[in-house]
ZAMARGU-4260 file (C-alpha; in steps of 0.2 Angstrom, whole numbers, plus 5000, padded with zeros to 4 digits):
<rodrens>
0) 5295/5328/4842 | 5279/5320/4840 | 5276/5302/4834 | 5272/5299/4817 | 5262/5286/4807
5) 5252/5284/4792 | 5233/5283/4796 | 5231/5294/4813 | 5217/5305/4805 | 5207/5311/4823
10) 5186/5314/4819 | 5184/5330/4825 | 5174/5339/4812 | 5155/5339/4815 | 5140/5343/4801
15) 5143/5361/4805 | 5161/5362/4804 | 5161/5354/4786 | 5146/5364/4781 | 5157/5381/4785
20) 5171/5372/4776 | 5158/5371/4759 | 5151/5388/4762 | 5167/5395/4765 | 5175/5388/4748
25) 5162/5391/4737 | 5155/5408/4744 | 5174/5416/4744 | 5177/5435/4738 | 5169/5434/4723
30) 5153/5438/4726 | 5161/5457/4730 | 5161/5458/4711 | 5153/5444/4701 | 5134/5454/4705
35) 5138/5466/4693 | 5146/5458/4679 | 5134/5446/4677 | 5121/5457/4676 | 5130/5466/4660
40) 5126/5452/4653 | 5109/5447/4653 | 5101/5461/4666 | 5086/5458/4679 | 5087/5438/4672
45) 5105/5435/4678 | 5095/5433/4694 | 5090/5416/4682 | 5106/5412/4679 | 5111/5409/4696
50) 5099/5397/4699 | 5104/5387/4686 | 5121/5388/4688 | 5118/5384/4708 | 5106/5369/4702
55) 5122/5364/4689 | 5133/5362/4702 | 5120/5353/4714 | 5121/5338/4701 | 5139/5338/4705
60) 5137/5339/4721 | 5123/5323/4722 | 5136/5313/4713 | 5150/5319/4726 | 5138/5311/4740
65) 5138/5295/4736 | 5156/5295/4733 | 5161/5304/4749 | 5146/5289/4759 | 5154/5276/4750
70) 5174/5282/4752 | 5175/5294/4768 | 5195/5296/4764 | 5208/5308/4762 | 5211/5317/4749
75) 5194/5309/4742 | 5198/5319/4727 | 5214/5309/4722 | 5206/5293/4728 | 5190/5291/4722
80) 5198/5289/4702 | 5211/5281/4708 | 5203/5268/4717 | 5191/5267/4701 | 5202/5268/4686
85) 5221/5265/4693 | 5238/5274/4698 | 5238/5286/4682 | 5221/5293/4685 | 5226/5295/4705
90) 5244/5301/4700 | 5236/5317/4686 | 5222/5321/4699 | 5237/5322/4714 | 5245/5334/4704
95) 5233/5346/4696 | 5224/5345/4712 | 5241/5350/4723 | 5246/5364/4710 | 5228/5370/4709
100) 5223/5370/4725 | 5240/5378/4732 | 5240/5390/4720 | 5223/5394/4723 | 5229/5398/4742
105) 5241/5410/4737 | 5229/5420/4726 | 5216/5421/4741 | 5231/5428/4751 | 5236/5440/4738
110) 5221/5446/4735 | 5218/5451/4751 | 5234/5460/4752 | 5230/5468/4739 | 5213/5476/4746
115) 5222/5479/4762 | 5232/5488/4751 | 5217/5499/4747 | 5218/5506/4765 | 5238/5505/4771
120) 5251/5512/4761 | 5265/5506/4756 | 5258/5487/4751 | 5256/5489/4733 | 5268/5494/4723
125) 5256/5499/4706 | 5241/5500/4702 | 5240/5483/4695 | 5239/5478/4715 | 5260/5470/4713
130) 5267/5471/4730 | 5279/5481/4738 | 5292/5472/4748 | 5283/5476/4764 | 5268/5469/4756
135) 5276/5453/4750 | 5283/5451/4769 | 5264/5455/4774 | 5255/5441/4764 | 5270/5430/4769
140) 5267/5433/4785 | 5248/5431/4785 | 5252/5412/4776 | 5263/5406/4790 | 5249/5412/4803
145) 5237/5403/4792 | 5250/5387/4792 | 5253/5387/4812 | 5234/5387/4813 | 5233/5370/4805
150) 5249/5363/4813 | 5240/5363/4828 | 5223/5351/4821 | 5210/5349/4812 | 5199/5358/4826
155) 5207/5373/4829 | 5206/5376/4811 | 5187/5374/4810 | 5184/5384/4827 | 5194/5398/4817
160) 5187/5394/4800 | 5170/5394/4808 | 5171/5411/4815 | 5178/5418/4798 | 5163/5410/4790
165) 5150/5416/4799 | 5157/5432/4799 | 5158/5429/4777 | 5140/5424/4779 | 5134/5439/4790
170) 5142/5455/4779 | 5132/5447/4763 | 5115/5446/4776 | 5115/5464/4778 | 5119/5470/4763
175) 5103/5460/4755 | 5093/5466/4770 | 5097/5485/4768 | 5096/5484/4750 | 5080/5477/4748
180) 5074/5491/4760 | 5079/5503/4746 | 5073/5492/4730 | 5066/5500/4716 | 5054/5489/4707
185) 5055/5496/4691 | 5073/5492/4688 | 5067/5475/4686 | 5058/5478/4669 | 5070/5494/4664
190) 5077/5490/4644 | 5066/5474/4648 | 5069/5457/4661 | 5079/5448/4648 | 5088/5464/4637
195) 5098/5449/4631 | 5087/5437/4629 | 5088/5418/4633 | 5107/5420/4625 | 5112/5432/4640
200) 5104/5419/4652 | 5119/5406/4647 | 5133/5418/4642 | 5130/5424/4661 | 5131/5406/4667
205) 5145/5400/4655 | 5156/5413/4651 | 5152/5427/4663 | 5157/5417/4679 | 5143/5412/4690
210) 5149/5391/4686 | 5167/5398/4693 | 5157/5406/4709 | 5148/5388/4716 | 5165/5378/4713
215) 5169/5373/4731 | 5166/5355/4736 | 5181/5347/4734 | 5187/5352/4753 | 5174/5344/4759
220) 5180/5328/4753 | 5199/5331/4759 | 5195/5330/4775 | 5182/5317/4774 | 5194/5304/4786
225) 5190/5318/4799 | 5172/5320/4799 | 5161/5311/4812 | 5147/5299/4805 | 5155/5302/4788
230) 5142/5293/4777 | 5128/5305/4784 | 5136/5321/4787 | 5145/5322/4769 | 5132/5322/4761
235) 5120/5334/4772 | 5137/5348/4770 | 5138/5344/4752 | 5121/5349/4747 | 5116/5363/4760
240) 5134/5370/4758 | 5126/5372/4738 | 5108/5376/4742 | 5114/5390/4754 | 5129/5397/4741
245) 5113/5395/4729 | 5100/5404/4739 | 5112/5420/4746 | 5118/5422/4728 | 5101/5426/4722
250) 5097/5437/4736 | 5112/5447/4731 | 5108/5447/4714 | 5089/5452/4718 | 5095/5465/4732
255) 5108/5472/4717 | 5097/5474/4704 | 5083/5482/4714 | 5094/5496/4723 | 5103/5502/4707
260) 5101/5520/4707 | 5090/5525/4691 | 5104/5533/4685 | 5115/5519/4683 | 5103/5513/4671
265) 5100/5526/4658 | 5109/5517/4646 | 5105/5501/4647 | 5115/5485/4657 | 5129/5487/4647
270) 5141/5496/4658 | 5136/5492/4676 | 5152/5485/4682 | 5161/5498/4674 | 5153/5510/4685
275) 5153/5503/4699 | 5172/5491/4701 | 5167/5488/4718 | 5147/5485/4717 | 5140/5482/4735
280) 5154/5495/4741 | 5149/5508/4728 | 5128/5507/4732 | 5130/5508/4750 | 5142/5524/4747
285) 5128/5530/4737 | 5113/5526/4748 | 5122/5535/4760 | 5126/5517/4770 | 5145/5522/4776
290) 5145/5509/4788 | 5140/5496/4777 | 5152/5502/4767 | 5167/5499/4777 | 5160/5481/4781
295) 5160/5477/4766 | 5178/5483/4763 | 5183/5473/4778 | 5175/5459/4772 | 5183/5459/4754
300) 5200/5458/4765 | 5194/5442/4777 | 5184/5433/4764 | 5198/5425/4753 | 5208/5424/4770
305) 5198/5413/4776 | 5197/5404/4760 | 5216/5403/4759 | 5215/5395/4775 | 5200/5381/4771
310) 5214/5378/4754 | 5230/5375/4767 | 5218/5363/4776 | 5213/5353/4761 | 5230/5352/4752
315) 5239/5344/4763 | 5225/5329/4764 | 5225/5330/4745 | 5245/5327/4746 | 5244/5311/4757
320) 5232/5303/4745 | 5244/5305/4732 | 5257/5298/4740 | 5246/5284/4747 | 5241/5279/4728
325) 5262/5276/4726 | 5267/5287/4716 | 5274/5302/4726 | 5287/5297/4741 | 5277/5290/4756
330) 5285/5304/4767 | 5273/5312/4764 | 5259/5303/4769 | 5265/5302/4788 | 5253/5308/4798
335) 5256/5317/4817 | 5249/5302/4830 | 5247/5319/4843 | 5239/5334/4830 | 5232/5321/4817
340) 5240/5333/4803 | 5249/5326/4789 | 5265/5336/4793 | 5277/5335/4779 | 5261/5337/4767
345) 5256/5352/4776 | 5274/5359/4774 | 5273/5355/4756 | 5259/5364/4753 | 5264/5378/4763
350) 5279/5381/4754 | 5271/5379/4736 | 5260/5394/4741 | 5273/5404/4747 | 5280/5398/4729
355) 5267/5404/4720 | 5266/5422/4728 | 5282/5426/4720 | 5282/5440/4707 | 5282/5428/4689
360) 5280/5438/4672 | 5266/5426/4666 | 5255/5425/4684 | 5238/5429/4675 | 5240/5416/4662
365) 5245/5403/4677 | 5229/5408/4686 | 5218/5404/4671 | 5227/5388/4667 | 5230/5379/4686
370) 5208/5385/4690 | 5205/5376/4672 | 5217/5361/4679 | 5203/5362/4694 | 5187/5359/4687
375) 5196/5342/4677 | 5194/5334/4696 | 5174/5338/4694 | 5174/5329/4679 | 5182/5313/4685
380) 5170/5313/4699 | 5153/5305/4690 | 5167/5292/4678 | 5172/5288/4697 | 5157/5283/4700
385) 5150/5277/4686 | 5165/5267/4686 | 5162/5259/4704 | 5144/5256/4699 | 5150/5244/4686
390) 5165/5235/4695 | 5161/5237/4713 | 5140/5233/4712 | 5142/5227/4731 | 5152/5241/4740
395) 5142/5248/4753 | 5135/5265/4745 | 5125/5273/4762 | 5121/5289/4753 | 5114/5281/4735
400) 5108/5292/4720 | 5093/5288/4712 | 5091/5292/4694 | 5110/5288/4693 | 5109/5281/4674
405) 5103/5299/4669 | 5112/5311/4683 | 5131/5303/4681 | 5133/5308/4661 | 5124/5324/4662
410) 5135/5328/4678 | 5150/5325/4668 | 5144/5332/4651 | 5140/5347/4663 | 5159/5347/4670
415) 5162/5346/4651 | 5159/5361/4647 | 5166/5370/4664 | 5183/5364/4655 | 5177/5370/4636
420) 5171/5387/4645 | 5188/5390/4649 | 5195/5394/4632 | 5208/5388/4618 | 5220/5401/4628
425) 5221/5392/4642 | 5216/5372/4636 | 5229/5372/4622 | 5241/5372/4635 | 5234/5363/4649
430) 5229/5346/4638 | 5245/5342/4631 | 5255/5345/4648 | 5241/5332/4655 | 5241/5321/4642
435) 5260/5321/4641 | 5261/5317/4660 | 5249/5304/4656 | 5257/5294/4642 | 5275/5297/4653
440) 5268/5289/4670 | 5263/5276/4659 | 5280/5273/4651 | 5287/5273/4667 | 5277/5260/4675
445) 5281/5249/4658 | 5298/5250/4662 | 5296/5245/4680 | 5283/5235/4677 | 5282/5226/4660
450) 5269/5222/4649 | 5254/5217/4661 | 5256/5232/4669 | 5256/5243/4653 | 5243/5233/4648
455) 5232/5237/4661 | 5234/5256/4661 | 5227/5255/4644 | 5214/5247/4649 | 5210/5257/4660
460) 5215/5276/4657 | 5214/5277/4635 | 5199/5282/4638 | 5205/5300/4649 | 5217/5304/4634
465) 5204/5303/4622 | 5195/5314/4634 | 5208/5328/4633 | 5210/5325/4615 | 5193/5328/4613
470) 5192/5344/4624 | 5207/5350/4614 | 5201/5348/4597 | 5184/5356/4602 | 5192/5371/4609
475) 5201/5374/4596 | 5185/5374/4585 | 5173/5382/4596 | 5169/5400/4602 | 5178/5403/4615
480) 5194/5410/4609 | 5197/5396/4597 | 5194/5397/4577 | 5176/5401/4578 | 5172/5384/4567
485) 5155/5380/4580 | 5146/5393/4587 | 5144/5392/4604 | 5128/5380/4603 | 5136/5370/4591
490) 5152/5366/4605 | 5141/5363/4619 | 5130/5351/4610 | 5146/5341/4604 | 5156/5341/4619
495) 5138/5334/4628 | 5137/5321/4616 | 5155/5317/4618 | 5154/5315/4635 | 5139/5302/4637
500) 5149/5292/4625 | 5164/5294/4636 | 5157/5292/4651 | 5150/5275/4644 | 5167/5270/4640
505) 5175/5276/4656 | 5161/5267/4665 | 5165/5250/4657 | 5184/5253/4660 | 5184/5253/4680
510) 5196/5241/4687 | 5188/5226/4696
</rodrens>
């Protein structure tokens, strides 16, 4: 049996490898669909709305630059608010991160089950895609390949995950190419560039998806204790893994639009995606393109394969930095001195995913909550370092962000309303189980601690539960399945304004 020890991370992973890991995470199988849903909403100018949504996200991404220069660790997700604002904000990041991220594996994997299902019988069961018991043994089996794969390191994964991702890359290229050989022009002003208006723009961003479709960067930073030359190279994959997601987006959206059959469009943008469930599949059928056709069924199989397998690479480095900040057992933050792979982390995460492919009655209402739990670690990311800024002035900051008195609260008030976007269904759950995990680490460490200690969780993490008491009471006021109080202007405008102030607060409550 191999040695183990705490810190035996090996630096295997160059500017390519963790570019493939961004591209791979952000560009996974939505793209398959997400072209013609968005463009129900606002039409020709959805090709707009990924350019925003791709510039949003790039904000983010600048911000995770200098944090990733500055702390090239594991699990840099879990670490950078912990090492910022203290145990309880590490200890709620751990968690949501773990249960997000592992979940998010095994809805990669049984999503592609259940387009391979499309093509073998006897995988699905209905035609709500549950499996059949041959189907569950199928995905299982496809997880513990995806498992043995990182057991054996960090660079056999991103030899793998490199070939999957350029393979992810490729099916996309063709499709734009041959679609814009059959573009149609006109489509572009059919029932007018905007039939929506500026309204459809940002229900297309917000609402309709295309914020979901960038959010991938977090990987990146997991196995930042594994990249070579980390305070350059993090911050190169960071924005060219966005600027490429950004840039093949909008060729897809262009290519769409364009090759739409005039038919399609008789009636307006309303119904696209209803007429075609399977866009890029359904034109190519149509243009007479059978072998791009069945490429693009291929893909929709290996695409959130491959992103399943980028999540069981990140999780595990997201697990160590949680038990690292103290408060999950240190087991698992042993690492292997031969394979550099946290072993009992990776078996956690593995076992988690196999967890979460179980058959439970309420797995859609999971989904929404655990991907809402995700985007709260983008939102601790600029009060990170904001937070740093104002305690840490001397740390050594390679990558540095100019402008950062502006970009730091408009990238939080923009992660801000990722997490109002979600809905009152989903955050009328999800921000009382956090701030009930919150208030009870607290306790705990009261108990253990005494007084000094309580005193400096205060201190140092009110300012998050006002946070989530905040999103709660906006949700339930606002638009998005709530009581309708603010219209949807009304909500983003508040929940911007609470945010600079929070970000303020969260700035001067950093631990020195």
């Amino acid at each position: 049996m191999s040695e183990t020890r705490p810190d035996a991370f090996k630096r295997n992973l160059g500017l390519l490898d963790l570019t493939m890991i961004g591209f791979g995470s952000i560009f996974g199988s939505g793209w398959l669909f997400a072209a013609a849903h968005v463009a129900d909403v606002a039409g020709p100018a959805s090709i707009l709305s990924w350019i925003i949504g791709g510039v949003a996200v790039l904000l983010l991404g600048v911000i995770y630059c200098e944090l990733g220069a500055a702390l090239p660790v594991a699990g840099g997700v879990v670490r950078f608010p912990e090492t910022s604002h203290g145990p309880v904000a590490g200890f709620l990041m751990g968690l949501i991160t773990t249960i997000a991220f592992t979940s998010l594996i095994a809805i990669e994997i049984v999503a592609a089950r259940q387009y391979a299902g499309a093509w073998i019988p006897g995988l699905n069961r209905d035609a709500a895609g549950n499996p059949t018991l041959t189907g569950w043994c199928l995905q299982t089996a496809v997880l513990a390949v995806l498992y043995a794969i990182n057991r054996r390191g960090i660079a056999t994964f991103a030899l793998i995950n490199n070939i999957v991702t350029v393979f992810k890359f490729c099916v996309p290229g063709l499709v734009i190419i041959l679609l814009l050989a059959h573009m149609h022009g006109a489509n572009f002003s059919a029932h007018g560039f905007a039939p929506h208006g500026a309204s459809g723009v940002q229900v297309a961003v917000s609402t309709g998806g295309i914020i979901f479709a960038y959010l991938g960067l977090t990987p990146i930073l997991a196995v930042a204790s594994e990249v070579k030359n980390p305070q350059r190279t993090i911050p190169i994959a960071l924005v060219a893994s966005v600027a490429l997601s950004t840039l093949v987006y909008v060729l897809l959206q262009t290519a769409f639009i364009g090759s739409l059959p005039a038919s399609e469009l008789a009636n307006g943008w309303n119904d696209i995606s209803s007429h075609l469930p399977l866009p890029f599949h359904d034109i190519a059928v149509a243009l007479g393109l059978g072998a791009l056709a069945t490429l693009v069924v291929i893909d929709a199989i290996l695409s959130p394969t491959g992103t399943g397998n980028i999540y069981l690479s990140a999780t595990p480095r997201v697990v160590y930095a949680w038990a690292k900040g103290g408060t999950l057992p240190a087991l698992f933050s042993r690492v292997d001195a031969k394979t550099g792979v946290p072993g009992p982390a990776l078996a956690l995460s593995f076992a988690l995913a196999l967890f979460w492919t179980l058959p439970f009655p309420s797995w859609q209402a999971l989904i929404s909550v655990v991907s809402s739990a995700l985007m709260l670690s983008y939102a601790l990311a600029p009060t990170s370092a904001a937070g740093l800024r104002h305690s840490r002035p001397d740390m050594a900051r390679p990558f540095r962000v100019r402008g950062f008195g502006l970009l730091s609260p408009l990238s939080f008030g923009i992660a801000t309303l990722i997490v109002l976007w979600a809905g009152w269904n989903t955050l009328r759950w999800l921000m009382p189980t956090v701030m009930v995990l919150a208030l009870a680490l607290m306790a705990w460490r009261a108990t253990t601690g005494g007084r000094t200690l309580l005193r400096a969780d205060i201190r140092s993490s009110s300012w998050m539960l006002v946070y989530f008491l905040g999103l709660f009471a906006l949700s339930w006021a606002g638009p998005f399945g709530g009581r309708s109080l603010m219209n949807t202007a009304g909500t983003d405008v508040a929940g911007m304004i609470g945010a600079f102030a929070l970000h303020e607060w969260a700035r001067r409550a950093a631990i020195r």
